[in-house]
DRENPA-3360 file (N, C-alpha, C; in nm, 2 decimals, always signed):
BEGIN
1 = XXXXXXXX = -2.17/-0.04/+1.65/-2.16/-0.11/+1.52/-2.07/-0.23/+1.54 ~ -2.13/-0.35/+1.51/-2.04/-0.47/+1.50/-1.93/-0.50/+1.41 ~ -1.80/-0.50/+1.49/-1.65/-0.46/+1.41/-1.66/-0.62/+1.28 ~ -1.66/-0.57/+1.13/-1.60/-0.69/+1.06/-1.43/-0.76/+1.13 ~ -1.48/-0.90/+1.07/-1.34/-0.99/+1.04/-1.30/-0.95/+0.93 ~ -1.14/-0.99/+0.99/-1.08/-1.02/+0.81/-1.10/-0.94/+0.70 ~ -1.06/-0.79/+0.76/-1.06/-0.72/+0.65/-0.95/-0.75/+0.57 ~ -0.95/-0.73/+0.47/-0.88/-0.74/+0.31/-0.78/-0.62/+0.28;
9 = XXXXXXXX = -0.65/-0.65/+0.30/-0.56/-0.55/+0.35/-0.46/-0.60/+0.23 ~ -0.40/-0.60/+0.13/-0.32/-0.53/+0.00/-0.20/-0.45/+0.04 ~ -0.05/-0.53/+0.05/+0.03/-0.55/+0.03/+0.12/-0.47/-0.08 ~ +0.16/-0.40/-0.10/+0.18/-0.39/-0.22/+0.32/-0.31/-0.23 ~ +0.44/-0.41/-0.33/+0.54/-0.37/-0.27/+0.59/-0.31/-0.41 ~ +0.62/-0.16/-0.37/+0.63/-0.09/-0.47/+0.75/-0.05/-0.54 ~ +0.87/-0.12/-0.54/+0.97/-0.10/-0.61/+1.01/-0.25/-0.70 ~ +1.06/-0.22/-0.82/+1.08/-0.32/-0.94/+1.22/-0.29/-0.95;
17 = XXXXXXXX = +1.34/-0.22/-0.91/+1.43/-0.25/-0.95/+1.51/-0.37/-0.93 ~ +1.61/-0.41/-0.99/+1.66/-0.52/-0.98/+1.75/-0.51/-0.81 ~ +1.77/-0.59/-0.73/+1.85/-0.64/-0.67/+1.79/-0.54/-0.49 ~ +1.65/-0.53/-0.56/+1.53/-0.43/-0.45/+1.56/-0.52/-0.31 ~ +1.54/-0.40/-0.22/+1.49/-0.47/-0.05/+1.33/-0.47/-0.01 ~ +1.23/-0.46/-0.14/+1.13/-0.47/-0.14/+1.08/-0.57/-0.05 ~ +1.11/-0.70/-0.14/+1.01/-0.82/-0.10/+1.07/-0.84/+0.04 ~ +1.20/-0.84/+0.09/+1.22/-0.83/+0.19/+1.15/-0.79/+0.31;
25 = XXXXXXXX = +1.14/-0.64/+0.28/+1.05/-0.55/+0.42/+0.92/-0.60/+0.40 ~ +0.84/-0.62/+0.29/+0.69/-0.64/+0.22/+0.64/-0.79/+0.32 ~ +0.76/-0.86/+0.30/+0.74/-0.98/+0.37/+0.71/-0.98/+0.52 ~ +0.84/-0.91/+0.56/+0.84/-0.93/+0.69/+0.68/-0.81/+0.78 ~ +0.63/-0.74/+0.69/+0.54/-0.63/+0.74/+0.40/-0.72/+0.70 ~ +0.39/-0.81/+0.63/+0.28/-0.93/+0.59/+0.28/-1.02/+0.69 ~ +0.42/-1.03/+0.78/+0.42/-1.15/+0.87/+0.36/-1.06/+0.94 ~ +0.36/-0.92/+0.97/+0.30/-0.89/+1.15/+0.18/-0.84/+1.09;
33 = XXXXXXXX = +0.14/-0.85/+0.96/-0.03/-0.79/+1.00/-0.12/-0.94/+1.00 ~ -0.01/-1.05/+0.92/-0.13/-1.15/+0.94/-0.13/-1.22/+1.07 ~ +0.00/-1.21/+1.15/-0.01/-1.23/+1.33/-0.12/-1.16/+1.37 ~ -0.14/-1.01/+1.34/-0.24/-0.93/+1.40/-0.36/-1.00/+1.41 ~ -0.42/-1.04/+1.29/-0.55/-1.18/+1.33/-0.67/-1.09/+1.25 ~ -0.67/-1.01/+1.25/-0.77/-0.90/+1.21/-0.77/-0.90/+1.05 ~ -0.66/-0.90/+0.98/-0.62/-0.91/+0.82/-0.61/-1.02/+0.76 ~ -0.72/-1.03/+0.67/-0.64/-1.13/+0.53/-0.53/-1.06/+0.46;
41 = XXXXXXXX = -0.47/-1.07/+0.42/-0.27/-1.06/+0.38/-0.29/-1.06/+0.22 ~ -0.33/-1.00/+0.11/-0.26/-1.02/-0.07/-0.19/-0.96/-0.07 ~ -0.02/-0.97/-0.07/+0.10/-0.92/-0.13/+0.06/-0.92/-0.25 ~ +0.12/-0.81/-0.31/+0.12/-0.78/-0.44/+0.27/-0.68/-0.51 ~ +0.29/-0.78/-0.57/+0.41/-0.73/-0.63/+0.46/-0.72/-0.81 ~ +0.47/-0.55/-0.81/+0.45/-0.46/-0.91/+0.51/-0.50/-1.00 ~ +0.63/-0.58/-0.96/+0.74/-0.68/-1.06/+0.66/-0.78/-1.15 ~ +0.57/-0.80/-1.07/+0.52/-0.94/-1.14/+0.41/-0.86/-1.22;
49 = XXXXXXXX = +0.39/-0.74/-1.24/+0.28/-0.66/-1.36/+0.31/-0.56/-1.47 ~ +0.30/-0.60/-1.59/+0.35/-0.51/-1.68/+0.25/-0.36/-1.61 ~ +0.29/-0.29/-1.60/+0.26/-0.09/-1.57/+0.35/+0.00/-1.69 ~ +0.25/-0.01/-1.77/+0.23/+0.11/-1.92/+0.24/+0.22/-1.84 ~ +0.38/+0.32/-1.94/+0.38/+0.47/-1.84/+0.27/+0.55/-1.93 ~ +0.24/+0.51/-2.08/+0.17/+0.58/-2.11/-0.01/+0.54/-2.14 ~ -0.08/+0.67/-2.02/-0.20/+0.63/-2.05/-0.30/+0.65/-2.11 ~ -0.44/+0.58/-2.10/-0.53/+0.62/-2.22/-0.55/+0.76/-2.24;
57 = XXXXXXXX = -0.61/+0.81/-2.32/-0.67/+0.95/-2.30/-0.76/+0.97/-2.24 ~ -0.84/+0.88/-2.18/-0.95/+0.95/-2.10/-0.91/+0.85/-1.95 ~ -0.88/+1.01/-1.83/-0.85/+0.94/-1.73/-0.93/+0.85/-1.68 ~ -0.88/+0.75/-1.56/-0.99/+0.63/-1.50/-1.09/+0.73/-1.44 ~ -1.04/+0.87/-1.36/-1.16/+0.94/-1.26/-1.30/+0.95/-1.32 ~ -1.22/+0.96/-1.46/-1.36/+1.02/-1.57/-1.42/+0.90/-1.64 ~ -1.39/+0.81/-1.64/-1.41/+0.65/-1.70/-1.38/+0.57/-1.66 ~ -1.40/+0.51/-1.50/-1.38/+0.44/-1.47/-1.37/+0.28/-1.49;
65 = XXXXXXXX = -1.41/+0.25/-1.58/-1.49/+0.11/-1.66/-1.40/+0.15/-1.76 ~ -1.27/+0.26/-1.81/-1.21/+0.26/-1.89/-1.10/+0.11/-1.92 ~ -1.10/+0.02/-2.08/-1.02/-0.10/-2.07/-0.85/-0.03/-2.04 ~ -0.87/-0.16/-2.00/-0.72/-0.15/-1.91/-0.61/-0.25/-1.97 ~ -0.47/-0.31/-2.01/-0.41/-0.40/-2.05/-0.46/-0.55/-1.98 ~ -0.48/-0.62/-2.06/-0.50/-0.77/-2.01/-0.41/-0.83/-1.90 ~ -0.32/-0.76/-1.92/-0.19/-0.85/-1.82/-0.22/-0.76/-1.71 ~ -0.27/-0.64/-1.67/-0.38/-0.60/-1.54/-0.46/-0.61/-1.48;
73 = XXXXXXXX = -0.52/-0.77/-1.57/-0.66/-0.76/-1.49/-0.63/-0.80/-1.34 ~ -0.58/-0.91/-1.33/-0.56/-0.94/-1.19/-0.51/-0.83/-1.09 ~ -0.41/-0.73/-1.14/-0.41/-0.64/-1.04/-0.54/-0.56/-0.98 ~ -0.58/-0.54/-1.13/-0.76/-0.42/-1.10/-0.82/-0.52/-1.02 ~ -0.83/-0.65/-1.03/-0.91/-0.75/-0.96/-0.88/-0.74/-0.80 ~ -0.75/-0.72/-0.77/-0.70/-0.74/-0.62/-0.69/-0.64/-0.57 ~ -0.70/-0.52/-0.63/-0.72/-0.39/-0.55/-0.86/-0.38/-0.58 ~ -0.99/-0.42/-0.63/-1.04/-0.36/-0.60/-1.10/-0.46/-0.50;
81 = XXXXXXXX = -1.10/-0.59/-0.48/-1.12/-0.68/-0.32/-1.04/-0.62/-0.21 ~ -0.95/-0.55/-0.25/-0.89/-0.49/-0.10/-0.99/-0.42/-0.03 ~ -1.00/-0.40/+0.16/-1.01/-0.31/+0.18/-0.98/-0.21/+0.26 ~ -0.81/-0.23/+0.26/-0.74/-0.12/+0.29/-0.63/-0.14/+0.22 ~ -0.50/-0.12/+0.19/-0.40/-0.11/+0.16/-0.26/-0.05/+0.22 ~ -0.11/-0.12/+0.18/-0.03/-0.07/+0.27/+0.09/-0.10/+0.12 ~ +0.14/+0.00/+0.11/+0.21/+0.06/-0.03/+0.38/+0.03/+0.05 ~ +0.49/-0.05/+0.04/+0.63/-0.05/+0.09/+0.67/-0.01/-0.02;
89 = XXXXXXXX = +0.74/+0.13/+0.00/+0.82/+0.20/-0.10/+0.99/+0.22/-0.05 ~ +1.07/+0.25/-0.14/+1.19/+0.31/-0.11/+1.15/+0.46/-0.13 ~ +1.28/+0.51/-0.12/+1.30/+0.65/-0.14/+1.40/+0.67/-0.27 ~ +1.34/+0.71/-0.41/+1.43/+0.70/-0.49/+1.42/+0.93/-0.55 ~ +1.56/+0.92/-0.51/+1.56/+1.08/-0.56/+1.45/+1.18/-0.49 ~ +1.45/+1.18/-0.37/+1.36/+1.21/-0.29/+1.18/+1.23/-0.33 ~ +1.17/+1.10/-0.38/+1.05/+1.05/-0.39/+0.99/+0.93/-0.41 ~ +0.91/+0.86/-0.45/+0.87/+0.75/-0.46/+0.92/+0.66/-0.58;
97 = XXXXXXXX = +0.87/+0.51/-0.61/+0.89/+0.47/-0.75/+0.84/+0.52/-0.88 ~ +0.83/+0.57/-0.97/+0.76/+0.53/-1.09/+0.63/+0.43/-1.08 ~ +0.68/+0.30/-1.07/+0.56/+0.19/-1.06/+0.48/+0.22/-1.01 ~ +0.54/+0.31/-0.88/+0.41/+0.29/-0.79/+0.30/+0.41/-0.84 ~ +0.37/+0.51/-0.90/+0.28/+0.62/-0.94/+0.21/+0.53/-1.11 ~ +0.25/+0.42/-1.14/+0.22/+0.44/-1.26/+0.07/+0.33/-1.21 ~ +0.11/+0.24/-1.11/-0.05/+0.17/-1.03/-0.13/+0.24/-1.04 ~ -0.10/+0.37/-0.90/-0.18/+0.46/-0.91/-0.25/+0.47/-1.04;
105 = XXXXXXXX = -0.20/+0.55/-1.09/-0.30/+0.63/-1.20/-0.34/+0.55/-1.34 ~ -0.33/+0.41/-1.30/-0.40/+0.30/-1.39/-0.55/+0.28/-1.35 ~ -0.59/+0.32/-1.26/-0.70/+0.32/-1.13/-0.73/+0.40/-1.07 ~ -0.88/+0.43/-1.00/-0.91/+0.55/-0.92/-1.05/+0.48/-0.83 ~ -1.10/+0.42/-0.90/-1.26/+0.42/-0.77/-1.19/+0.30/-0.71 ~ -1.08/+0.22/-0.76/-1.05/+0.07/-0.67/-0.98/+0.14/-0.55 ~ -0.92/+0.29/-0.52/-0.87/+0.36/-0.37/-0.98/+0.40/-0.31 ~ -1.07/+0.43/-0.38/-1.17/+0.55/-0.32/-1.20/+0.46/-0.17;
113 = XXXXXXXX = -1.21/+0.59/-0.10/-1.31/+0.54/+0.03/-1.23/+0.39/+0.10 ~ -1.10/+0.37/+0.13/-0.99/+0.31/+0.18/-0.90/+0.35/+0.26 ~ -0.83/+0.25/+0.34/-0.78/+0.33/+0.41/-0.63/+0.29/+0.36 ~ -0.52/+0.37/+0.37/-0.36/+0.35/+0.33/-0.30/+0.34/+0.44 ~ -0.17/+0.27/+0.42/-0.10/+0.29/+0.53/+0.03/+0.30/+0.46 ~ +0.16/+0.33/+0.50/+0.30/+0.30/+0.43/+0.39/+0.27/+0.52 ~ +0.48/+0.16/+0.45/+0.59/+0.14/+0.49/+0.72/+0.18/+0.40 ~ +0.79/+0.24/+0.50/+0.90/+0.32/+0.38/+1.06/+0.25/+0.38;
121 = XXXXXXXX = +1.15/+0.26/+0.37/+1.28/+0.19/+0.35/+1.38/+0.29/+0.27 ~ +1.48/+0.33/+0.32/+1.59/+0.38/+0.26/+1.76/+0.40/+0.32 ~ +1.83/+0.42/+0.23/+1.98/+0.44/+0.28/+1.94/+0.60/+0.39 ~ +1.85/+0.66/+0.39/+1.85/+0.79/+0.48/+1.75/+0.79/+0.58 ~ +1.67/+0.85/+0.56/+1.54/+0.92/+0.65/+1.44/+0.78/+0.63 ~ +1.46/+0.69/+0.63/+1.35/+0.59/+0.60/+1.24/+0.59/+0.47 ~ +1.25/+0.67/+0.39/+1.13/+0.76/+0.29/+1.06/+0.81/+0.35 ~ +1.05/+0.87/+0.42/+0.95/+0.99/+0.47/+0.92/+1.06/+0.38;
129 = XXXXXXXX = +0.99/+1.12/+0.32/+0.97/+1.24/+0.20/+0.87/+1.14/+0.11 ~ +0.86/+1.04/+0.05/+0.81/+0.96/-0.03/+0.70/+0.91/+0.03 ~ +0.68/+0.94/+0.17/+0.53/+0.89/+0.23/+0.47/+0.98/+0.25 ~ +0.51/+1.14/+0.23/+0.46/+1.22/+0.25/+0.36/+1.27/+0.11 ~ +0.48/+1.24/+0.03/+0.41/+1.28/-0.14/+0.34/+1.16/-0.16 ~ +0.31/+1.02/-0.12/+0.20/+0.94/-0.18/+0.07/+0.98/-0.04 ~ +0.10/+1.02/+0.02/-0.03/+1.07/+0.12/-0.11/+1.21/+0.05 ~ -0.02/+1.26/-0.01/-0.12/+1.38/-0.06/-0.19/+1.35/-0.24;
137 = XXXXXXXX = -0.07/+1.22/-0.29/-0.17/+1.18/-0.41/-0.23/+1.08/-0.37 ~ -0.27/+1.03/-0.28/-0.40/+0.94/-0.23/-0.54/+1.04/-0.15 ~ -0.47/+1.12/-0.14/-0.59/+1.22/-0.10/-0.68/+1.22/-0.28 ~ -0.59/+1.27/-0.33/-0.66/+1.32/-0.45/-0.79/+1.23/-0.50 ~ -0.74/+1.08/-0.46/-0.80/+0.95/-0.49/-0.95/+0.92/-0.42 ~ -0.92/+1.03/-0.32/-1.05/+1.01/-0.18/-1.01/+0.88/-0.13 ~ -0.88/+0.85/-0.11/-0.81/+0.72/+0.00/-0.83/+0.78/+0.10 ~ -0.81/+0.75/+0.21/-0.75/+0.82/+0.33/-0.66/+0.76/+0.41;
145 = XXXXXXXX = -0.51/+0.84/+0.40/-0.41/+0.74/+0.44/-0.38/+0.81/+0.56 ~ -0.36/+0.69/+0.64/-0.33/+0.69/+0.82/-0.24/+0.78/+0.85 ~ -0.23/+0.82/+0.99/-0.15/+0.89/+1.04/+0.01/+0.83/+1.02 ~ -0.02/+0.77/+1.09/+0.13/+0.62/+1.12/+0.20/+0.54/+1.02 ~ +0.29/+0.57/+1.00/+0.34/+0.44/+0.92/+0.48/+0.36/+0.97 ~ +0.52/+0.28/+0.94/+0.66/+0.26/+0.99/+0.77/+0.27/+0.92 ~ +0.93/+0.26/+0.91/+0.98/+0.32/+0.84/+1.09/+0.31/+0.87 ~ +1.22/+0.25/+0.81/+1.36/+0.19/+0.83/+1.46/+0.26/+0.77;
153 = XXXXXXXX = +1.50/+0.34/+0.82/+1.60/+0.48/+0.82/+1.78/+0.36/+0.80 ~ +1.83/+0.34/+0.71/+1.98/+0.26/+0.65/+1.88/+0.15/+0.74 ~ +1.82/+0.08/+0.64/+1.78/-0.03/+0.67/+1.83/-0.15/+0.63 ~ +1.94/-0.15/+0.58/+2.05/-0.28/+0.56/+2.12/-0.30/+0.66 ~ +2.12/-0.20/+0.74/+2.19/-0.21/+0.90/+2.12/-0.29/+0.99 ~ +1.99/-0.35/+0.95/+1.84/-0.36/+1.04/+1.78/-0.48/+1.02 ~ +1.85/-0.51/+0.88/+1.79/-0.66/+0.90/+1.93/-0.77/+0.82 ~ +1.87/-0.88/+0.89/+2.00/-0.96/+0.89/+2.03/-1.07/+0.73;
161 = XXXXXXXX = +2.08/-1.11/+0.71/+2.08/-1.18/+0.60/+1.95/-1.27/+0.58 ~ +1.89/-1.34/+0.65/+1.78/-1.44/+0.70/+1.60/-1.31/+0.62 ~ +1.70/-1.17/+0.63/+1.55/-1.12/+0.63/+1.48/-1.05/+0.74 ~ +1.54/-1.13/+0.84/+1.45/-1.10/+1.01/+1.54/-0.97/+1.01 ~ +1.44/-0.90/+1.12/+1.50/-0.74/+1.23/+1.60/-0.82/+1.33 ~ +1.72/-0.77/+1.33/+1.82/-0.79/+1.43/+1.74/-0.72/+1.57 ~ +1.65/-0.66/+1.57/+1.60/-0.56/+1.67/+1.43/-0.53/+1.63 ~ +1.39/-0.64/+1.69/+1.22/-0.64/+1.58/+1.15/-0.52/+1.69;
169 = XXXXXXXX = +1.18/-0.46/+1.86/+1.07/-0.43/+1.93/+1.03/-0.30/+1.84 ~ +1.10/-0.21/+1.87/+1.09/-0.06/+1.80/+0.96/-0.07/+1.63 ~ +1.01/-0.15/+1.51/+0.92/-0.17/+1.41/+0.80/-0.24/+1.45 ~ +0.84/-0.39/+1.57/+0.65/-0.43/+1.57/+0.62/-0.34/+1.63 ~ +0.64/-0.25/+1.74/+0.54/-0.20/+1.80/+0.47/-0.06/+1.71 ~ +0.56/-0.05/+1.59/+0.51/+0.06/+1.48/+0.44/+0.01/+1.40 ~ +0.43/-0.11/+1.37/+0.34/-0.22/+1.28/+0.22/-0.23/+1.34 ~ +0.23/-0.24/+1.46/+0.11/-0.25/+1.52/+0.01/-0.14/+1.57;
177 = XXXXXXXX = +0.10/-0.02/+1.57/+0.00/+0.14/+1.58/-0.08/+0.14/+1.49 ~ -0.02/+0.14/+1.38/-0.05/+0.17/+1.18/-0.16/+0.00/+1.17 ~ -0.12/-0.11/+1.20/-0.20/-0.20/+1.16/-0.39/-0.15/+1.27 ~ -0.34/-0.13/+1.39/-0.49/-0.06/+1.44/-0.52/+0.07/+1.38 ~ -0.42/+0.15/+1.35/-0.56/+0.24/+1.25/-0.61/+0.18/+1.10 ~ -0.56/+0.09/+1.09/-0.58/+0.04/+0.94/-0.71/-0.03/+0.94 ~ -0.71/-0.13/+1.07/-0.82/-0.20/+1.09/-0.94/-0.11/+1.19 ~ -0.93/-0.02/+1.21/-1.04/+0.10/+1.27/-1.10/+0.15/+1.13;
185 = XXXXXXXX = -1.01/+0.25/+1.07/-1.09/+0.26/+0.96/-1.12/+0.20/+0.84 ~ -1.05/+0.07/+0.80/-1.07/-0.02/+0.74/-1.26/-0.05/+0.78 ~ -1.29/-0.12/+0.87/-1.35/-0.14/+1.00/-1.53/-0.01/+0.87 ~ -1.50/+0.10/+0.93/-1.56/+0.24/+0.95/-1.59/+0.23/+0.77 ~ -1.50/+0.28/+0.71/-1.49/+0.28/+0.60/-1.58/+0.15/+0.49 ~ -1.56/+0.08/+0.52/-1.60/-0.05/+0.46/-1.74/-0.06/+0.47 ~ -1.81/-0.02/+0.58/-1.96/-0.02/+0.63/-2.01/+0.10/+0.55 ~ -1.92/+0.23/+0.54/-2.01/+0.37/+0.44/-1.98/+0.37/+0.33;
193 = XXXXXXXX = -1.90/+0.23/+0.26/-1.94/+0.16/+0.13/-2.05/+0.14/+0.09 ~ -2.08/+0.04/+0.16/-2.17/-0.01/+0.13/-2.33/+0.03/+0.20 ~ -2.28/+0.15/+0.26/-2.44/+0.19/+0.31/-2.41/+0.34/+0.24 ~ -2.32/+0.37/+0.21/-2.34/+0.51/+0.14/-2.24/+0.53/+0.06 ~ -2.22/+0.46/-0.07/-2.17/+0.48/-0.12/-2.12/+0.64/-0.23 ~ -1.94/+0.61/-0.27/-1.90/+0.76/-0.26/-1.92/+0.79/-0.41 ~ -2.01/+0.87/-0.38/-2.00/+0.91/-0.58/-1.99/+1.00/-0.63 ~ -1.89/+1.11/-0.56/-1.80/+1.21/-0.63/-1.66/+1.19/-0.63;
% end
């Protein structure tokens, strides 16, 4: 099978609190997939989207075409041109953001049949715990999120005022594990779209 270019790989940096190391890590993990050569790069950041915690009554699984707030269209628009995605989360209270669960479940066919990857950040374990629990609510979605991700255990120790890794080898070469499964089954995935599409 002839491998696509330029798959469409969705950024998406998932914490909104004030005085976040989001855009930070988001940034610097955008610089190594768009070096990779293989990805077009949309950061997307959840700050810049109103995310209603309360939803319609009729889930998206079940109504997909269900309306959504105006001030979302552009997100629904960019997730659903993605075609894979990479979610940079912290670890808040041993688990993820809010925002990011509230993305999630604003949407459902724009995951389906994609591939995830995560980058995680925290004062402890890097979020692991928090990559673990959005791996099993992306299953639910029929995502399919990668083995690999990368992951900055007291990551204010890690990067320097500028932004940059004081010590980049250890994360590119984790950026770059996770960016080849991304673009493998990005790659796979994106062809049994459109030759067989998923419709359960």
């Amino acid at each position: 099978m002839e491998q696509r270019q330029g798959l469409r790989l969705a950024v998406i940096i998932g914490s909104v609190r004030e005085g976040r190391a989001g855009p930070m890590v988001a940034r610097w993990f955008a610089g190594q997939a768009g070096a990779h050569g293989a990805f077009e790069v949309d950061l997307i950041d959840l700050a810049d989207v109103p995310l209603p915690l309360e939803l319609p009554p009729v889930p998206p699984a079940l109504e997909p075409e269900l309306p959504r707030p105006a001030s979302m269209a552009d997100l629904t628009r960019r997730l659903t041109a993605a075609d894979a995605f990479v979610v940079v989360t912290p670890e808040y209270n041993r688990s993820f953001p809010a925002s990011v669960k509230a993305a999630i479940d604003w949407h459902y066919t724009e995951w389906q049949a994609k591939p995830v990857g995560f980058v995680g950040y925290s004062g402890g374990s890097g979020a692991v715990l928090a990559i673990e629990q959005l791996k099993l609510v992306f299953a639910e979605l029929s995502a399919h999120a990668v083995r690999n991700s990368v992951c900055f255990p007291r990551y204010y120790l890690l990067f320097g005022e500028d932004g940059a890794l004081k010590d980049p080898t250890e994360p590119e070469a984790a950026a770059t594990t996770m960016l080849e499964e991304l673009r493998w089954w990005g790659d796979v995935l994106a062809g049994a779209r459109r030759d067989r599409p998923l419709t359960a």
